[in-house]
Every structure is written in C-alpha cells, then in structure tokens.
C-alpha positions in Angstrom: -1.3 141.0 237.7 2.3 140.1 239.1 1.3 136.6 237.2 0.3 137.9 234.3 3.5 140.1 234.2 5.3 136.9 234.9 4.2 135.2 232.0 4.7 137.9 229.5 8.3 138.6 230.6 9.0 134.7 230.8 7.4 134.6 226.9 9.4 137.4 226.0 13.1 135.7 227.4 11.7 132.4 225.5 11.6 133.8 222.6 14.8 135.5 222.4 18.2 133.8 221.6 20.7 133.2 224.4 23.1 136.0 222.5 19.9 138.2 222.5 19.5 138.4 226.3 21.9 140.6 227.5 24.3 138.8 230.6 26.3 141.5 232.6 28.6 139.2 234.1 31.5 137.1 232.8 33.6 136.8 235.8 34.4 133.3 237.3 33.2 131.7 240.3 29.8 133.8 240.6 28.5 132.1 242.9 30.7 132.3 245.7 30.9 136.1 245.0 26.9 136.2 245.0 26.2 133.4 247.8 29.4 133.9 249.8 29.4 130.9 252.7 32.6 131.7 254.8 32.7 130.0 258.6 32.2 132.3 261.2 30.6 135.1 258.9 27.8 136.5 260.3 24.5 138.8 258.2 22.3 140.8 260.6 18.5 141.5 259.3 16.0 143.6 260.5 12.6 142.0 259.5 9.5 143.5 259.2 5.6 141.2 258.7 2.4 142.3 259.1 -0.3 139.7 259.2 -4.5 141.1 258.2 -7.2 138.8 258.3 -11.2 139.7 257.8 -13.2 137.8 260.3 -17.0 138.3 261.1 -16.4 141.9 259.6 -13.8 142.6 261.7 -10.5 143.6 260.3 -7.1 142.6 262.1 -3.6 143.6 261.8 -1.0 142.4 263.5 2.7 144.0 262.6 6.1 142.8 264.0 9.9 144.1 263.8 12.5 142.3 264.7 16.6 141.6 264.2 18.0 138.2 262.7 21.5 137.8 263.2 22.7 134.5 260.9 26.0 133.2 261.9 27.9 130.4 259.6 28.6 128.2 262.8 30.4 125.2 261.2 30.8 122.9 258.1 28.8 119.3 258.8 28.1 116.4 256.5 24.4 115.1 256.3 23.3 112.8 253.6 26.6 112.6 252.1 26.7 116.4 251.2 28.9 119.5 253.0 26.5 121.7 254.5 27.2 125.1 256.1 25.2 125.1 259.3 23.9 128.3 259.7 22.1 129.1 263.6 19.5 132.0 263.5 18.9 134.6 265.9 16.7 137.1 266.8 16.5 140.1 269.1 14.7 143.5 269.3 17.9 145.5 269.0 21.1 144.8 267.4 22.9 145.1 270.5 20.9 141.6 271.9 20.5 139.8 273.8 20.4 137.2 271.0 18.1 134.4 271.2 18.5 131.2 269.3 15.8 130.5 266.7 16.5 127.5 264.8 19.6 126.3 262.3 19.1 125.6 259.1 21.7 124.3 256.4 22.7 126.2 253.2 25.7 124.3 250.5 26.5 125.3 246.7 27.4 122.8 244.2 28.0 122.9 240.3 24.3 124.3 239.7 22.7 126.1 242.8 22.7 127.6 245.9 20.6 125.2 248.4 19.1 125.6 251.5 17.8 123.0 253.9 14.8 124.4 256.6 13.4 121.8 258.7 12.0 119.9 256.1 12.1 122.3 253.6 14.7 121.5 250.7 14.9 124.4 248.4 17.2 125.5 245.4 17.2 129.3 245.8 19.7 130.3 242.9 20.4 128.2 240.2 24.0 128.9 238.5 25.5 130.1 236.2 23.3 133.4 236.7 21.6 134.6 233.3 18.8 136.7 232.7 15.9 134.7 231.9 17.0 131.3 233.8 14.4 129.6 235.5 14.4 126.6 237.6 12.3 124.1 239.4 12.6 125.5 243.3 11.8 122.0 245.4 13.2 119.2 245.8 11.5 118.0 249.0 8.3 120.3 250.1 6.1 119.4 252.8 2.5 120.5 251.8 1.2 121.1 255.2 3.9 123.8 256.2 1.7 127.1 256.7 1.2 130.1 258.9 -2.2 130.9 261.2 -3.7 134.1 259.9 -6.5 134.9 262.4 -8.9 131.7 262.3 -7.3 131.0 258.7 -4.4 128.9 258.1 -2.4 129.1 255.0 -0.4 126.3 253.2 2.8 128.3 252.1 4.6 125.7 250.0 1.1 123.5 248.5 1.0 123.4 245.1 4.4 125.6 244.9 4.9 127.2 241.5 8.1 125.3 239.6 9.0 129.0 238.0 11.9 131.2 238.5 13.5 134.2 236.9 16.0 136.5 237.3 16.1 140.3 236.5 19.5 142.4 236.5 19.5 145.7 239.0 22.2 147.9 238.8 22.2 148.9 242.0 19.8 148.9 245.2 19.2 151.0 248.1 19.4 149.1 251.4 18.6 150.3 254.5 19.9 153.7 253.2 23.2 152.1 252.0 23.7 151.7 248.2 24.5 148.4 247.0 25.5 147.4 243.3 25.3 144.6 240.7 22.2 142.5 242.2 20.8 139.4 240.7 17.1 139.7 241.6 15.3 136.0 242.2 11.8 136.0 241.7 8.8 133.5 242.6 5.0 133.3 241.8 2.9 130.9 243.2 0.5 128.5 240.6 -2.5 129.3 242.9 -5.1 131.5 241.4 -8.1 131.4 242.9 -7.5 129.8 246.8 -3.6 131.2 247.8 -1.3 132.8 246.3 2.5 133.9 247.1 4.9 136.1 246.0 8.9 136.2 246.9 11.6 138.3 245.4 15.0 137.8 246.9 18.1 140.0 245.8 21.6 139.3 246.0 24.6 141.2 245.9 28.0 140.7 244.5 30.8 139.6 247.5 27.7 140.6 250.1 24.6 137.9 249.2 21.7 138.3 250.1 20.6 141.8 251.1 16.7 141.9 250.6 14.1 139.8 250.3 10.1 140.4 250.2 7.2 138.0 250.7 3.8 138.3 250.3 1.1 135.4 250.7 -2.7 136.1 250.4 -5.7 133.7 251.0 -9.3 133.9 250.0 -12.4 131.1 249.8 -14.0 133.2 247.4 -13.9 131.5 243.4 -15.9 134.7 242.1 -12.4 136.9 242.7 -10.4 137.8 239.7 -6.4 137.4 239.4 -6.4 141.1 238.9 -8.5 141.9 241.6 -7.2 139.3 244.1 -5.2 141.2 246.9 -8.3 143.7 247.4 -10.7 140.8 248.4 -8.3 138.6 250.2 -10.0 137.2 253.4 -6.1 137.5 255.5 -2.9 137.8 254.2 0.9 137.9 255.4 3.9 140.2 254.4 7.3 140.1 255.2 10.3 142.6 254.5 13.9 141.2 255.4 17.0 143.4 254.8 20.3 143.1 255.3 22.3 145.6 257.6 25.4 146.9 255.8 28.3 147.1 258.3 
C-alpha cells in the first residue's frame, strides 16, 4: 500500500508546475539550519527495534531499547572531501556509561547532506529542500549488508529503491516535546515480492534530525500481494530512533 501511495503522490507532484507545489521556506542557507554539523555538538537517541520471525510455526519476537549519544568529534579529510567524524554511543540510560559503537562520517556540499557508514555512502537530503524533490539515495551500496532475523537473513540495501520525497509537517511531537517546521524524507524499497523496506527520517529546523522510522519485512512466498505483504511476512525488523530534546 505505502508503494502504491508512493506512486500516486510522486504522479501527483509530477504533474504539477514548480509554482504549483507549495515551498514553505525561502530562507538562506537551509541546510545548515536543517542538518546543523557543529564540532563538539552532541544528539542523544533513545532507539527502539523489534525483530519477528516465523519458524517451524513458531513465532519470535525479540524487542530492544537502547540510548545513542552521537558526538561531532572532529573535522578529517578522506578522499579529498571535509568530513565531520561523528563517534556513536550507546548505553541503557542516559546517564552511561557510554560505550563506543562505531564512527561514521557525515559532510554537506552544494546539493546534499551525505553520510559515510562503513561502506555505506548515502545522500540523505538532497538541497535546496522542495516538496516533491526526489533523488537517487546511493552512491556506493554494498549488496550484501543485512540483518539476521531468526534463521533468515535480510539484504537491507540489494536492489535499493533510487526514489525520494519530501512532505512538509508543521510541527511534530517528540518524545513529548513539540518541534516545528520538519522536512519529512521518505524511502520505499523496489522489492515487491522477496523484501521490502520502508524509512522516513524527519528533520527539524536549527535541531536536525529528530525522528526516524524503519521498517524491513521478508517473505519467500511469490503468491503474497503488495497489499497484503506485512501480514504474511516470514520475519521482519522495526526500528524507532528519536531524538531527546534538551
């Protein structure tokens, strides 16, 4: 359905002019007031994911909450290119102990907010913001990055959908704290009938990013309809990141 829905909104901004779709924002410099990357700033999390799987008619859940505290550690050059190096850490209370997870390097340029993970080069908001925008997500992928669900194991970035778009949200509640003016990023996989996943990531203006949602689903069975697909998946992984206004 969330496909469907995708295509129908996407066919709907295609066939409007660009003075027809409505752009809430003229002020300069949008994307360091929507992707702010200041050294030493740091943007605390509390995740939630919840992995099912169906095996030998058996059903498992496994559900995990957790803290990530990012912290924009230093400016480095790789490739030629100023990257913010940004170290990860997790913990089971906001008061830590903190322990290191892993770094991973975000830098803006002329057209996008970028974020290197591993081996994982991805273009998370393409600038200037406008309703209706849409953008091709990868420029390196590495088919074979995935997550064990029970026995399963599920390719997160194969065959990754090239299709963006963003909505416009007044104003979101966070964690019980009321943020406004939020670009929302959305992503659908290609997939229909083996995988699928599903990412929305909202961002806030002089805050970034304060919410983002995953959902990835798996199933060997070619007889399931789109429609129908999250009912009959075989396993399947969530994941609920906010950010903690302080």
């Amino acid at each position: 359905m969330q496909r469907i829905l995708l295509i129908i909104t996407l066919g709907v901004f295609l066939g409007c002019s660009a003075d027809e779709i409505p752009d809430p924002f003229s002020v300069s410099n949008l994307e360091f007031e929507y992707v702010p990357l200041e050294i030493g700033d740091e943007r605390l999390f509390i995740v939630d994911s919840i992995i099912f799987d169906q095996f030998n008619g058996n059903y498992i859940s496994d559900t995990s909450t957790f803290f990530l505290k990012e912290v924009l550690a230093e400016v480095i050059e790789i490739d030629n290119r100023s990257m913010t190096a940004t170290d990860l850490y997790k913990s089971e209370s906001t008061s830590g102990p903190w322990e290191f997870y892993k770094r991973q390097y975000e830098w803006i340029d002329e057209y996008a907010y970028h974020r290197m993970d591993n081996n994982l080069e991805l273009t998370l908001f393409a600038f200037p913001p406008r309703l209706g925008k849409s953008w091709e997500p990868a420029s390196l992928i590495n088919a074979n990055v995935g997550i064990p669900i029970g026995p399963n194991y599920v390719n997160v970035y194969n065959k990754w959908s090239e299709a963006y778009m963003i909505d416009f949200l007044d104003s979101l509640e966070v964690n019980n704290h009321w943020v406004d003016s939020i670009y929302m990023v959305e992503l659908v996989n290609s997939e229909s009938l083996v995988d699928i996943r599903f990412e929305q990531h909202f961002y806030a203006k002089h805050i970034g990013l304060v919410d983002r949602r995953v959902k990835m689903l798996d199933t060997q069975d070619p007889a399931v309809n789109i429609d129908e697909f999250e009912d009959f998946a075989q396993a399947g992984y969530k994941l609920f990141q906010s950010r903690i206004i302080q």
